[in-house]
C-alpha positions as CSV (number, residue, x, y, z in Angstrom):
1,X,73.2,111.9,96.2
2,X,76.7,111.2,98.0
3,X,76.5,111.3,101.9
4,X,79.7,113.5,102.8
5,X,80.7,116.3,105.7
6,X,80.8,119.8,105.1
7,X,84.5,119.4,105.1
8,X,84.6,116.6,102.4
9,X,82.5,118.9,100.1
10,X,84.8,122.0,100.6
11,X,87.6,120.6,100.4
12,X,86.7,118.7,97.0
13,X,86.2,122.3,95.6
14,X,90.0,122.7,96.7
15,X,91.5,120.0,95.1
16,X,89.7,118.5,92.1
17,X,90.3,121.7,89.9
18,X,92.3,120.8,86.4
19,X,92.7,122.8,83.7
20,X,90.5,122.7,80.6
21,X,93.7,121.4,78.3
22,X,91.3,118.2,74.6
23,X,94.5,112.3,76.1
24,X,92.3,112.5,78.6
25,X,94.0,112.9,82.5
26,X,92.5,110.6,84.8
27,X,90.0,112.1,87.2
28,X,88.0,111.2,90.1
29,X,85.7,108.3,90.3
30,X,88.0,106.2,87.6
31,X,90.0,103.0,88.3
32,X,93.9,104.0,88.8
33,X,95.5,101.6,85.8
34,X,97.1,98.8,86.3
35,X,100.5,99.2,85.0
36,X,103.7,97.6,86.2
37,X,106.5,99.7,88.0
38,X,109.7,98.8,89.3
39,X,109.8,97.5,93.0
40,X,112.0,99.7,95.1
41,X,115.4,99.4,96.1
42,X,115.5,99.5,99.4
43,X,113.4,96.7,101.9
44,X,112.1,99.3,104.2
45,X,110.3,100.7,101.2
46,X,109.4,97.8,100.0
47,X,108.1,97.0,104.1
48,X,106.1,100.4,104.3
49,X,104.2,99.9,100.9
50,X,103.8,96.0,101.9
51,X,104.4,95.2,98.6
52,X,104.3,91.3,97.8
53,X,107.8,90.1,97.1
54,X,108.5,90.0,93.0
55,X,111.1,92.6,90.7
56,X,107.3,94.7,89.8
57,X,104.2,96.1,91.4
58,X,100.4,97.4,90.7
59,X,99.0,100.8,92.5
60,X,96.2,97.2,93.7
61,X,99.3,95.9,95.4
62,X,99.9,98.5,97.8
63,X,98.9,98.4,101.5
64,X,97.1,101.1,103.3
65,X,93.7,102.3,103.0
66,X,94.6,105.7,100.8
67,X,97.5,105.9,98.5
68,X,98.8,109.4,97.5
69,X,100.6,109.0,94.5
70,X,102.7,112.0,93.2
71,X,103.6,111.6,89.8
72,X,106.8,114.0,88.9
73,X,110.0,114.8,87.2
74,X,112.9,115.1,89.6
75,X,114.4,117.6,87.5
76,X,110.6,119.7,87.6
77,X,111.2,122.7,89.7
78,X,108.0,122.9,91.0
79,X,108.2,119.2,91.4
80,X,111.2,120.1,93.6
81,X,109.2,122.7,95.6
82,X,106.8,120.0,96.2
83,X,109.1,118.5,98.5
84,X,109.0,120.0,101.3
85,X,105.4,120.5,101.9
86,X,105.3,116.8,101.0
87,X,107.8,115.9,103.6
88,X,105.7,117.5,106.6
89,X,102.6,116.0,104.7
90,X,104.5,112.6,105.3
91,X,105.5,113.4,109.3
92,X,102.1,114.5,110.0
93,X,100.2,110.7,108.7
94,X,103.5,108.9,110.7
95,X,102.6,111.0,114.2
96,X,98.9,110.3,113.6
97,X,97.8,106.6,115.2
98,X,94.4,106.9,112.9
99,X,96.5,107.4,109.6
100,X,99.6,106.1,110.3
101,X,99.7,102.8,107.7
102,X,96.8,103.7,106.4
103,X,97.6,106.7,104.5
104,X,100.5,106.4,101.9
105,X,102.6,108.1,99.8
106,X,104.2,107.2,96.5
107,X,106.2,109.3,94.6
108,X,106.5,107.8,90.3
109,X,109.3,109.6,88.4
110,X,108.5,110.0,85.0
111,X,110.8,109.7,82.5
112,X,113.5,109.7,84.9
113,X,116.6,107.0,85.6
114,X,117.3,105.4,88.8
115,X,120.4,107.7,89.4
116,X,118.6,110.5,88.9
117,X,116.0,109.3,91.1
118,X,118.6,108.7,94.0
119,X,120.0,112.3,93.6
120,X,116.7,113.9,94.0
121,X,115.6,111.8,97.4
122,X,119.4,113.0,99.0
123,X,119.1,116.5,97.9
124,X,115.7,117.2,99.1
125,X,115.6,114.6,101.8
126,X,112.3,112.8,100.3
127,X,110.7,111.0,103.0
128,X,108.5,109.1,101.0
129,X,109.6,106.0,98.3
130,X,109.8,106.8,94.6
131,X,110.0,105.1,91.5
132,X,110.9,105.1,87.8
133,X,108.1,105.5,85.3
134,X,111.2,105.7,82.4
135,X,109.7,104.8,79.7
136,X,106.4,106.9,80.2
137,X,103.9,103.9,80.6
138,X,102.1,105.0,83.7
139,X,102.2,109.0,82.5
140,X,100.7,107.6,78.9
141,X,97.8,105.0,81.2
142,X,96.6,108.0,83.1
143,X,96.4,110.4,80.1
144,X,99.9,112.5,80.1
145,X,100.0,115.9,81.2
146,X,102.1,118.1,83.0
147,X,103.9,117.7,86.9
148,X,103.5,118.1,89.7
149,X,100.8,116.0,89.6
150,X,99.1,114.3,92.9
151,X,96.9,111.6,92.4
152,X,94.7,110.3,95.8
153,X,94.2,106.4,95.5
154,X,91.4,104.9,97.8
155,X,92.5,101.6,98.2
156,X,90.1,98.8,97.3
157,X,91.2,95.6,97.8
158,X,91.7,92.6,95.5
159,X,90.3,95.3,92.3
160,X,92.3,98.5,91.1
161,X,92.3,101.3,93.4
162,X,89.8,104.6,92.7
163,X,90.6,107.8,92.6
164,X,89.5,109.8,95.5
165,X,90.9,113.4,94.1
166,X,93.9,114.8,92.3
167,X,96.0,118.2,92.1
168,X,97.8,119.4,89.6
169,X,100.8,121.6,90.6
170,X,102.7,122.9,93.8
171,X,100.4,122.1,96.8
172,X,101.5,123.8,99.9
173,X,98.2,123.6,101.6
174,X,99.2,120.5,103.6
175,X,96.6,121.0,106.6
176,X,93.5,120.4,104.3
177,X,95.2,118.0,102.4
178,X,95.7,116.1,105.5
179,X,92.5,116.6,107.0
180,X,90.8,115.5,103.3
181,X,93.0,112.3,103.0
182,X,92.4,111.2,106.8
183,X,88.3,111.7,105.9
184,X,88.5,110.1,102.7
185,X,90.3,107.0,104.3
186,X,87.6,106.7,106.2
187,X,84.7,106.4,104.0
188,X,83.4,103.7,101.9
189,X,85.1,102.9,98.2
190,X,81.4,103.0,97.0
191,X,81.7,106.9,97.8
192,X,83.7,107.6,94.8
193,X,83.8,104.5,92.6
194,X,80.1,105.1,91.8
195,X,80.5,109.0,91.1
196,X,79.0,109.9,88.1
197,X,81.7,111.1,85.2
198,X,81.8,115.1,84.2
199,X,80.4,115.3,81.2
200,X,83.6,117.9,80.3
201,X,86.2,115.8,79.8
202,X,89.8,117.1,81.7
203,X,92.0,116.4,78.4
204,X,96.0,116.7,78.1
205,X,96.3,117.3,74.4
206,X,98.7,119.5,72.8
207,X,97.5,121.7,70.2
208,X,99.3,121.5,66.8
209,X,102.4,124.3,66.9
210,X,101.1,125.3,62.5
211,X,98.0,125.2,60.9
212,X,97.2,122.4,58.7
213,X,98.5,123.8,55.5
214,X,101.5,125.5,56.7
215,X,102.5,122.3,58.4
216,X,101.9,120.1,55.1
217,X,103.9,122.5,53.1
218,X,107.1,122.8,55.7
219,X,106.7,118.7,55.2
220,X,106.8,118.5,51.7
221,X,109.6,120.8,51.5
222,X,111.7,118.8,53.8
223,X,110.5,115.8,51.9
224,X,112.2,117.8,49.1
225,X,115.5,117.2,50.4
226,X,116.0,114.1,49.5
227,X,114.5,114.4,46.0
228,X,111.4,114.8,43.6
229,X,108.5,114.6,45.0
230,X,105.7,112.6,42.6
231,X,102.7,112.1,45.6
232,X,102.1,113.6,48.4
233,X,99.3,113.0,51.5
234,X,98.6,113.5,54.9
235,X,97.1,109.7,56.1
236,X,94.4,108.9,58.1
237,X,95.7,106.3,60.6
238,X,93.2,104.7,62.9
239,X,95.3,105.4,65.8
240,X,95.1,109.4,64.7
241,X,98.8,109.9,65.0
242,X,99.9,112.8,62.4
243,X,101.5,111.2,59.6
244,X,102.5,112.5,56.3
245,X,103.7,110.2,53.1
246,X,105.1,110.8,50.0
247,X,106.8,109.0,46.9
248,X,110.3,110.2,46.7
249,X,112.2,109.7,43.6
250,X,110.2,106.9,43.5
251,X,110.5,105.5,47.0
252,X,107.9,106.4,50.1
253,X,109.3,108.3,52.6
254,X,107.4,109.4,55.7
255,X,107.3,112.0,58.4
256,X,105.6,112.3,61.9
257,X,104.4,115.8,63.4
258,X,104.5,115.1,67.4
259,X,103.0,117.6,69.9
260,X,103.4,116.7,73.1
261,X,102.9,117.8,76.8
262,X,105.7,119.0,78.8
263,X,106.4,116.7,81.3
264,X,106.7,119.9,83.9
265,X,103.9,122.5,84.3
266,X,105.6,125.7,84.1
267,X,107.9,124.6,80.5
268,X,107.1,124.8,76.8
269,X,104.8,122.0,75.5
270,X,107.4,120.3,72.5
271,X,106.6,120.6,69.0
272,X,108.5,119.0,66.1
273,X,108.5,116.2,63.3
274,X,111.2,113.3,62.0
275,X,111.5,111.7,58.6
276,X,112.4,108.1,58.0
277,X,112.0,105.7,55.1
278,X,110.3,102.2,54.8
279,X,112.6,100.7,57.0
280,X,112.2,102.8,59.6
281,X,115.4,104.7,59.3
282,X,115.3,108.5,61.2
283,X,116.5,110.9,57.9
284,X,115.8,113.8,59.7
285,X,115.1,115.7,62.5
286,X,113.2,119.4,62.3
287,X,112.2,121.3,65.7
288,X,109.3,122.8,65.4
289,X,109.3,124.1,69.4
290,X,111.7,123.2,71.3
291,X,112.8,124.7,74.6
292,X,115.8,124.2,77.4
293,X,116.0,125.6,81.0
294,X,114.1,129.2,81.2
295,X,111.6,128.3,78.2
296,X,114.6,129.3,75.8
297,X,114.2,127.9,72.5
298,X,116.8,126.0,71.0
299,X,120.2,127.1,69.1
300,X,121.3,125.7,65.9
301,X,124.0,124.0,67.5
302,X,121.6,122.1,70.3
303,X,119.5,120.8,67.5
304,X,122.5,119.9,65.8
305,X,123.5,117.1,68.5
306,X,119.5,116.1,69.1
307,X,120.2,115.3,64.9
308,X,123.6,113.7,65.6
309,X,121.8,111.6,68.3
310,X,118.9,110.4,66.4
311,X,119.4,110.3,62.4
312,X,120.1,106.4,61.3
313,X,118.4,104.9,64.2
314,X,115.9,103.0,63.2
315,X,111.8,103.1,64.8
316,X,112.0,99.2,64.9
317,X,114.2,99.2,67.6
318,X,114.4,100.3,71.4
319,X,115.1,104.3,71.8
320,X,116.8,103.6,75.3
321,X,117.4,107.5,76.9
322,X,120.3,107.8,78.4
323,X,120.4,111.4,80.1
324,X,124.3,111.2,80.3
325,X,124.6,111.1,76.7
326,X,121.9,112.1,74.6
327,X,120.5,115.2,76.4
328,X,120.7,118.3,75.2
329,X,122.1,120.4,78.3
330,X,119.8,122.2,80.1
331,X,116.8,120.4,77.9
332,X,117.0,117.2,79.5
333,X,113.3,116.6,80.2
334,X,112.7,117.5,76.3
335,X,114.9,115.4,75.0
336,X,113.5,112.3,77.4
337,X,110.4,113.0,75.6
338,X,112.2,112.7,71.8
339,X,113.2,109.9,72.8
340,X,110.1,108.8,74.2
341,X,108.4,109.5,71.0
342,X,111.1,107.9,68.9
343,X,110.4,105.2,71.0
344,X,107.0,104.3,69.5
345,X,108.0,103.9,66.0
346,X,107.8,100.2,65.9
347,X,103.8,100.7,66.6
348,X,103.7,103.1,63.9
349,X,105.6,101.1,61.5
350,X,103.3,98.2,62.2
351,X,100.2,100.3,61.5
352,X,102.0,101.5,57.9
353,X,102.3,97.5,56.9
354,X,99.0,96.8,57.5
355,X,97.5,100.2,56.3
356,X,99.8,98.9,53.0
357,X,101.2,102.4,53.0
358,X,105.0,100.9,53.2
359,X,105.1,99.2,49.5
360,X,103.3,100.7,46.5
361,X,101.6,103.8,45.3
362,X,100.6,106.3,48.0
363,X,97.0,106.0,49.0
């Protein structure tokens, strides 16, 4: 049994509540991942974290005894709301001598460019240093799932850091989150590295927007499109990604069903599937769910330019996201995720070639 105060033990009742979603979100006890982020811009940053010197950095890298790590999308609104509580959070571990350095904070923007990054810390006056998580490596390593999400990193040096706790949403109870992170600073990495794991799994998987059969007939019809359709089969890729094929006039022709987790908690999770040939050409674009700003679902004319952005690009190559350019106004967090999506097609089209589903008869 784990030795902890009463107020440890209440105030792990506060914070370690997630949702029951079926990837699975990172949750206390585990080892934070090791994945590469951007250093920050800025030296005083770079001085508070005590980063080593180098163009990237590991969560194992960072100083301190307790890392809170706020992953977020600056364009979330509760993510916005976040920062303010945040900013006192940040005051109140400065003005402390028995937390001050040893209690940090780290915001990681998912999905989101440096610019955009900058714009959010002079609006809101973030206290605290954040970085790009652009291409969605870190979200994807710690199992997806909405934001605001707070993640609380006991530090343990020379190995990857543990998770003490997390909270998912606004948190605006910065007292007890202060008084937890000072206690949990303070005790042994053994406290929660050897926790034993739920046996419920806390999973960030998006439920398929049709049923099985509506979704393979809306498939086949679109495969339609571009001609008779001779074979036609849902695969079963190791991976487990939803992918349909079908011979085409002759030719195979595939499409992938995507259902993915908004990155912020109070949108629409986004639904819909892409066609492309062989090659990994895009030859079409169908939403399935697809929401901008107020949960409103997309026009004709907004999927129009998501079409116009995407249709004769090809899955082998880098889907670079350029908010400027390729968002849809008002949907710009959905669209990062198309992109995002589009943006593992050269996996997929290397587990096609060696499934032999890319030459031939359909399996």
């Amino acid at each position: 049994m784990l030795k902890r105060s009463v107020l440890l033990c209440c105030l792990l009742l506060v914070f370690l509540q997630l949702p029951s979603l079926a990837a699975r979100r990172i949750d206390m006890g585990e080892r934070f991942p090791e994945v590469a982020l951007p250093q920050p811009t800025l030296e005083k940053e770079r001085k508070y974290l005590e980063l080593p010197e180098g163009e990237t950095f590991t969560l194992s890298q960072v100083g301190g005894e307790l890392v809170l790590v706020e992953v977020l999308n600056v364009l979330c609104p509760h993510c916005q709301k976040q920062t303010l509580p945040y900013n006192r959070l940040f005051k109140m571990i400065a003005r402390d001598p028995q937390t001050r350095g040893r209690i940090l904070m780290l915001g990681i923007a998912v999905g989101n460019t440096d610019e955009q990054i900058e714009d959010f810390i002079d609006i809101y006056a973030v206290k605290f240093p954040i970085v790009s998580d652009r291409s969605f490596t870190l979200h994807s390593a710690i199992g997806g799932g909405p934001t605001p999400f707070s993640v609380y990193l006991r530090m343990d040096k020379g190995h990857p850091a543990v998770v003490a706790g997390t909270h998912l949403g606004v948190d605006r109870q910065v007292d007890e989150l202060f008084a937890y992170l000072k206690e949990a600073a303070m005790l042994p990495v053994s406290e929660f590295a050897d926790l034993p794991q739920d046996d419920e799994e806390q999973t960030t998987d998006v439920e398929a927007f049709l049923p099985p059969d509506l979704m393979a007939e809306r498939v086949k019809t679109s495969f339609a499109d571009f001609g008779q359709v001779t074979e036609f089969e849902e695969l079963q890729l190791p991976s487990r990604r939803r992918v349909y094929r079908a011979l085409v006039d002759g030719r195979p022709l595939f499409a992938e069903v995507l259902a993915r987790s908004a990155i912020c908690d109070i949108c629409h999770d986004v639904h819909f599937y892409y066609l492309f040939d062989a090659q990994g050409k895009v030859l079409a674009f169908d939403p399935l769910h697809l929401t901008r700003y107020g949960n409103i679902e997309w026009n004709a004319k907004e999927t129009a330019k998501m079409r116009k952005r995407v249709i004769g690009g090809y899955l082998g190559t880098p889907w670079h996201f350029d908010p400027q350019v390729d968002a849809v106004s008002r949907a710009t967090m959905t669209s990062a995720i198309i992109f995002n999506s589009l943006d593992q097609g050269k996996a997929l089209l290397q587990e096609l070639e060696q499934g032999g589903y890319l030459n031939g008869k359909a399996r």
